[in-house]
C-alpha positions as CSV (number, residue, x, y, z in Angstrom):
1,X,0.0,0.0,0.0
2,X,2.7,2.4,1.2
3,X,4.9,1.8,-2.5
4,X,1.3,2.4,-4.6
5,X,0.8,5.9,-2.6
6,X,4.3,7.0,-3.1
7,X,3.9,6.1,-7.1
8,X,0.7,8.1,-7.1
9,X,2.2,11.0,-5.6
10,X,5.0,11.1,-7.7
11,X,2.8,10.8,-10.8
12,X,0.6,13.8,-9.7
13,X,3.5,16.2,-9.2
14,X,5.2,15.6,-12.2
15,X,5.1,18.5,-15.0
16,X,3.1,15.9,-17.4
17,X,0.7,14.8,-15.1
18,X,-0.4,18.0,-13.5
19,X,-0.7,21.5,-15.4
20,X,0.5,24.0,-13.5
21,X,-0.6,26.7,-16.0
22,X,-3.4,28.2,-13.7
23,X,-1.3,28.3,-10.6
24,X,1.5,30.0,-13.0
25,X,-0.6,32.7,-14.6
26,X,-2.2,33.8,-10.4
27,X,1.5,34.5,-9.1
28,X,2.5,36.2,-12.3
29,X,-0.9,38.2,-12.2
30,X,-0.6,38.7,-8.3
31,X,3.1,40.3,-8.6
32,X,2.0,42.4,-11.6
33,X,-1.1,43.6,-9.0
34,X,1.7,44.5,-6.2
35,X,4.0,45.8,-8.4
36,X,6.7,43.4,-8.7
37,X,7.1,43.0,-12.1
38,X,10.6,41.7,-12.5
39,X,9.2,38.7,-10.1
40,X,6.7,38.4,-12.1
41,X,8.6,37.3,-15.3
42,X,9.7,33.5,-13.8
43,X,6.2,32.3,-13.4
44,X,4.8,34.1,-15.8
45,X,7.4,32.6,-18.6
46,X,6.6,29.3,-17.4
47,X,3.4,29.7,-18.0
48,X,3.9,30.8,-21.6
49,X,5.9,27.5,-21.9
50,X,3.0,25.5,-21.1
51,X,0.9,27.9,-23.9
52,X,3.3,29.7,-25.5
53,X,0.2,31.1,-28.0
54,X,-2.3,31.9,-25.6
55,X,-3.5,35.6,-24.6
56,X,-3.2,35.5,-21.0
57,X,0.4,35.0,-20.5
58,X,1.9,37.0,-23.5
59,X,-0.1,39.8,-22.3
60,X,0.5,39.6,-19.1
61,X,4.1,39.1,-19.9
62,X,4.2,42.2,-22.2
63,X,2.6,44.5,-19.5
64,X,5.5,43.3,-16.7
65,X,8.2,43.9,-19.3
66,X,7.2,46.8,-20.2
67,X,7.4,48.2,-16.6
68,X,11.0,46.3,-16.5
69,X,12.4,48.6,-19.2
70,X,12.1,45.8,-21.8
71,X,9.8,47.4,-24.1
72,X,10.6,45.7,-27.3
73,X,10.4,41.9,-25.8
74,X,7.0,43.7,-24.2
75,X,5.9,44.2,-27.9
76,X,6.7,40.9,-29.2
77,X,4.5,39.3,-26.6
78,X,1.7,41.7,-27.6
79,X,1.9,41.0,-30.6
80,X,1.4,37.1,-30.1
81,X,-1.0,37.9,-27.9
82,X,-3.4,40.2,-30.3
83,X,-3.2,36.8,-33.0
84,X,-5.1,35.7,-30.1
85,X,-8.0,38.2,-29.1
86,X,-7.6,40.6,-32.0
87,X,-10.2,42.9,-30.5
88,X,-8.6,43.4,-26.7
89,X,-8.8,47.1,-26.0
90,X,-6.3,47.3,-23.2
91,X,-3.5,45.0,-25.4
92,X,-4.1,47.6,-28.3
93,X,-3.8,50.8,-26.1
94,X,-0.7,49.1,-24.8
95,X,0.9,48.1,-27.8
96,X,-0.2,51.2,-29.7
97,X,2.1,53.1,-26.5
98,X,5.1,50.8,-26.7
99,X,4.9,51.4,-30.2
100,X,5.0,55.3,-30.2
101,X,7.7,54.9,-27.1
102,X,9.8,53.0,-29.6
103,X,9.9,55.3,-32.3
104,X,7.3,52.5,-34.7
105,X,4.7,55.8,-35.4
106,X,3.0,54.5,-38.1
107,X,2.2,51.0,-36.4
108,X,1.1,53.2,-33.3
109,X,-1.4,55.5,-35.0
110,X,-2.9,52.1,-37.0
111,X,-3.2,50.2,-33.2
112,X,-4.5,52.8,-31.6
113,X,-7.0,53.8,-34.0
114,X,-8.2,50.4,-33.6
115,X,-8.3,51.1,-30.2
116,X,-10.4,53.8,-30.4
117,X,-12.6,51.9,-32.2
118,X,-13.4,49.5,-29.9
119,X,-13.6,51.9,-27.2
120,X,-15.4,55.3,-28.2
121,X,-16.1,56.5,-24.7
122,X,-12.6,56.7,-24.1
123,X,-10.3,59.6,-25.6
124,X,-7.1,58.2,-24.6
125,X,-6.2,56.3,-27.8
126,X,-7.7,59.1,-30.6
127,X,-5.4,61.7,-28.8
128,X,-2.2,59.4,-28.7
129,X,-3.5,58.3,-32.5
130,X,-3.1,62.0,-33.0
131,X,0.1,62.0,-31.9
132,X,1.3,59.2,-33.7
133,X,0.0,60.5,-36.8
134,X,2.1,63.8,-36.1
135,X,5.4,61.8,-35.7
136,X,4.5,60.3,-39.0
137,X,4.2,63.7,-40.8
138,X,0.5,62.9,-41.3
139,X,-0.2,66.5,-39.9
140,X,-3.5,66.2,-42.1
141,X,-4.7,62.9,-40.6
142,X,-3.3,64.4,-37.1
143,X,-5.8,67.6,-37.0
144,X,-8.6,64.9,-38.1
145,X,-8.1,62.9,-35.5
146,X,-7.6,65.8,-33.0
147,X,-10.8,67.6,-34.8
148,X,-12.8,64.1,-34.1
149,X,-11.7,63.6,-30.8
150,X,-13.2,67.3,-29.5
151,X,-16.5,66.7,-31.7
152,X,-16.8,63.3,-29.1
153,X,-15.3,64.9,-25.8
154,X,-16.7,68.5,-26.1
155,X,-15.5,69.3,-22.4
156,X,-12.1,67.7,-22.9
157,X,-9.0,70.2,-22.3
158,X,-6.6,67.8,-23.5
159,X,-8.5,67.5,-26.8
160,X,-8.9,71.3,-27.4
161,X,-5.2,71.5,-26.7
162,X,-4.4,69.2,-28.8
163,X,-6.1,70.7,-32.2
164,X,-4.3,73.8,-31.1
165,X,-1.0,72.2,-31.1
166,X,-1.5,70.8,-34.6
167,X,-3.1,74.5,-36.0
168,X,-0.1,75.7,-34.3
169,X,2.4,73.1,-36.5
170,X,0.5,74.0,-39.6
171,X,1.1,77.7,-39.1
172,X,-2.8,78.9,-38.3
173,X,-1.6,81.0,-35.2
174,X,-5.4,82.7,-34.9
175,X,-7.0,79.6,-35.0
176,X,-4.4,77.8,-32.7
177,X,-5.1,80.7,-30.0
178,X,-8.8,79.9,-29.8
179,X,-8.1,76.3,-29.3
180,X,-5.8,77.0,-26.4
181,X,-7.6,79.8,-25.0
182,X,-10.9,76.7,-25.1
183,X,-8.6,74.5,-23.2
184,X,-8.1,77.1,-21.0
185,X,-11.7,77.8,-20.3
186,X,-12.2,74.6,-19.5
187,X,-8.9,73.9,-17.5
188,X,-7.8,77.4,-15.9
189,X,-4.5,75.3,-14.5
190,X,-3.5,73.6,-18.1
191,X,0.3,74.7,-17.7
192,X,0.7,73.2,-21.5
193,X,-1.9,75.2,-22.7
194,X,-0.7,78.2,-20.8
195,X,2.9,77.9,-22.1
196,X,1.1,77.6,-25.9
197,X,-0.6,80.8,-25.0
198,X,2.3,82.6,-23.8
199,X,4.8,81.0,-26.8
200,X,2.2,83.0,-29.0
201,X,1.5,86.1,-27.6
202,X,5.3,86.6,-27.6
203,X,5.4,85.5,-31.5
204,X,2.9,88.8,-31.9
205,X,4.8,91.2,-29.5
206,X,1.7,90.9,-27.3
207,X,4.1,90.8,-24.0
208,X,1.9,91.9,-21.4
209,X,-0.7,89.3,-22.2
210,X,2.2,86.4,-22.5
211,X,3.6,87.2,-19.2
212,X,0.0,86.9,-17.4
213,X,0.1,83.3,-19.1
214,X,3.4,82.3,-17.6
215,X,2.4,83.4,-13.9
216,X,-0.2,81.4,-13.9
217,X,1.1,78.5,-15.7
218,X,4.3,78.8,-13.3
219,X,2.2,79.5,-10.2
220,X,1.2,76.0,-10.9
221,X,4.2,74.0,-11.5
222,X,7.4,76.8,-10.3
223,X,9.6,73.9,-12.4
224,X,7.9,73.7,-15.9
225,X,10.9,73.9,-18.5
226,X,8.8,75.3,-21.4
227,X,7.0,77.8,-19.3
228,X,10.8,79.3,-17.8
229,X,12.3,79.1,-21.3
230,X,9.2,81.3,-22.2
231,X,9.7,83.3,-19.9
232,X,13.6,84.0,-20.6
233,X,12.3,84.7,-24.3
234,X,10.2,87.0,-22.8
235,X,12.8,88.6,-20.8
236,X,15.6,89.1,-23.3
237,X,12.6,90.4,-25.8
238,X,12.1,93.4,-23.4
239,X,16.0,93.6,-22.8
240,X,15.5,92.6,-18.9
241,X,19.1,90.9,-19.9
242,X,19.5,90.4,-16.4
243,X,16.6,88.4,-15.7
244,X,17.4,86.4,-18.6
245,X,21.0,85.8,-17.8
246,X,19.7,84.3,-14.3
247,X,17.0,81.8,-15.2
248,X,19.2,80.6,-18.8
249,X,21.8,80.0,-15.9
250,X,19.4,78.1,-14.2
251,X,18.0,76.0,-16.7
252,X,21.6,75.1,-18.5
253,X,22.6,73.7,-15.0
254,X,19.6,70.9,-14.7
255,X,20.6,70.4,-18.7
256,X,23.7,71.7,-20.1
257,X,23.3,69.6,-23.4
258,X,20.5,72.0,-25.0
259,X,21.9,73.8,-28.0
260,X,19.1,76.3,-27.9
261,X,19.4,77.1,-24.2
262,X,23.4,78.2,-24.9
263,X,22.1,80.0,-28.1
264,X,19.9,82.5,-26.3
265,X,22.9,82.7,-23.9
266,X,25.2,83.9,-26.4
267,X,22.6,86.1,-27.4
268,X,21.7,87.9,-23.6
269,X,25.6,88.6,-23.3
270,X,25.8,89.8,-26.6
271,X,23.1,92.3,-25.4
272,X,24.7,92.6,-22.3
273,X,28.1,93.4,-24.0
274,X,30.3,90.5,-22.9
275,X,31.9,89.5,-25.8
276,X,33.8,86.7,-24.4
277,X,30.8,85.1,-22.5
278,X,28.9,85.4,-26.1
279,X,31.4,83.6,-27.8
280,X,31.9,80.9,-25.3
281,X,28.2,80.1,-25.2
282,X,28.0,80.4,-29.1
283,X,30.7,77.5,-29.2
284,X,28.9,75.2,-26.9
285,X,26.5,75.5,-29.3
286,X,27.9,74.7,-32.0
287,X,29.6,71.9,-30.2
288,X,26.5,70.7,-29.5
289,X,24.8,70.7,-32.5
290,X,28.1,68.4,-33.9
291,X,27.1,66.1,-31.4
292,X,23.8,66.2,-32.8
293,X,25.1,65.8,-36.3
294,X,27.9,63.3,-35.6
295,X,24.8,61.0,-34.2
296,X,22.5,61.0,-36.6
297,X,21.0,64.8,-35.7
298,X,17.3,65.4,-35.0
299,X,15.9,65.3,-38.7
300,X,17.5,61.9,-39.2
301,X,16.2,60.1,-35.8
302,X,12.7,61.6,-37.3
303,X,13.1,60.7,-41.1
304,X,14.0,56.8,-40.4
305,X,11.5,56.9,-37.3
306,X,8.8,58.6,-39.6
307,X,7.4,55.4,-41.3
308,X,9.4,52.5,-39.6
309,X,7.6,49.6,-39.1
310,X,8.1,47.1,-35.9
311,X,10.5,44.2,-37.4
312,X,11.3,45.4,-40.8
């Protein structure tokens, strides 16, 4: 009796006899839940090894590597997982993010206008789709989206801001100032739309008005960079070259790699008359922008990013 028990014990404990899929999946989803997601990984990849094409653990899997840094490996599970449930509105907003993160616009605006799709009531997904359709170049499809998302969220600031961003892009200031100002109306603390405001009431010499902008929208958050480069544009417009000197000085020690930021230095001790301190600045400039160069510079990080598809 004693040698049969022992054989059916090991026979139920073995990894053929008994699935341990269920019990896999629960402590991956429980360490996800308590935010261990690294910890999460072990049980949750043994789980996929026991259904390496079902939804539960590649999405589960994607969302904890995506909070471990692993983003592209997050994507890959995704991906397997959407064969699965085509249709899943959280895997697509995810996906469609990791996507956009990783520089794949073109996939992201597709997945998360599917998103949006299945989820109208939600504006999350049309504005990122918005975005992603900007990083593509598709400013046309971009305002769309944007224009769509306020006709379905009337009351939302983020989707008044964003039509004003993409009016701004395409060069319709007037129009882009009513969009903010909307955003405003509906969110008097919208720092972004604040900054927007301020960036172009400066572009039309309309200080007064930019400098009531920047109060508030640095009443709010004391730390914003946009609204305290604004504001040092601002400054060395109305030749308060001290002022400007002080808060460049500032911002270039939290980030001394900003070509622009030693630019408009070079340009406040030019005003001031320091010749040497102009010239410095305007060579850490420069040097900067070689960097830039040297690495690929801005426009070609944008071109190859603009319609790069996830595993090309």
């Amino acid at each position: 009796m004693g040698r049969c028990c022992l054989l059916l014990f090991v026979a139920y404990t073995t990894p053929w006899a008994q699935d341990l899929f269920p019990q896999d999946l629960s402590a991956g989803l429980k360490l996800i839940q308590a935010g261990r997601f690294h910890d999460a990984l072990e049980p949750l990849g043994r789980a996929l090894v026991s259904r390496p094409a079902a939804f539960e653990p590649n999405y589960l899997l994607g969302l904890a590597l995506s909070q471990d840094g692993r983003k592209v490996e997050a994507i890959r599970h995704l991906r397997v997982g959407q064969l699965a449930q085509p249709q899943h509105t959280g895997l697509l907003v995810m996906l469609g993010v990791l996507y956009l993160q990783e520089g794949y616009a073109l996939d992201a605006a597709e997945t998360l206008e599917a998103a949006g799709r299945k989820a109208p009531l939600d504006e999350k997904p049309a504005l990122l789709a918005a975005e992603a359709w900007h990083r593509c170049f598709r400013f046309d499809k971009a305002l769309a989206s944007a224009r769509d998302t306020t006709a379905r969220f009337p009351q939302s600031a983020d989707a008044k801001f964003r039509v004003g961003y993409e009016l701004e892009t395409a060069g319709r200031f007037d129009e882009a100032q009513s969009a903010f100002a909307n955003a405003v109306e509906l969110r008097p603390d919208f720092v972004e739309a604040r900054v927007a405001l301020a960036r172009l009431h400066l572009r039309f010499g309309r200080y007064e008005s930019a400098r009531q902008h920047l109060q508030v929208a640095l009443g709010a958050n004391s730390r914003h960079p946009q609204a305290r480069l604004e504001l040092v544009k601002l400054s060395a417009r109305r030749k308060e070259t001290v002022r400007a000197r002080q808060l460049l000085e500032g911002l270039i020690a939290e980030n001394d790699s900003e070509p622009e930021l030693h630019l408009l230095l070079s340009r406040v001790f030019q005003d001031e008359g320091n010749a040497a301190g102009s010239a410095r600045e305007r060579e850490r400039f420069q040097q900067l922008n070689r960097t830039e160069g040297a690495g690929g510079g801005m426009s070609g990080t944008v071109s190859s990013g603009k319609s790069r598809r996830f595993d090309e």
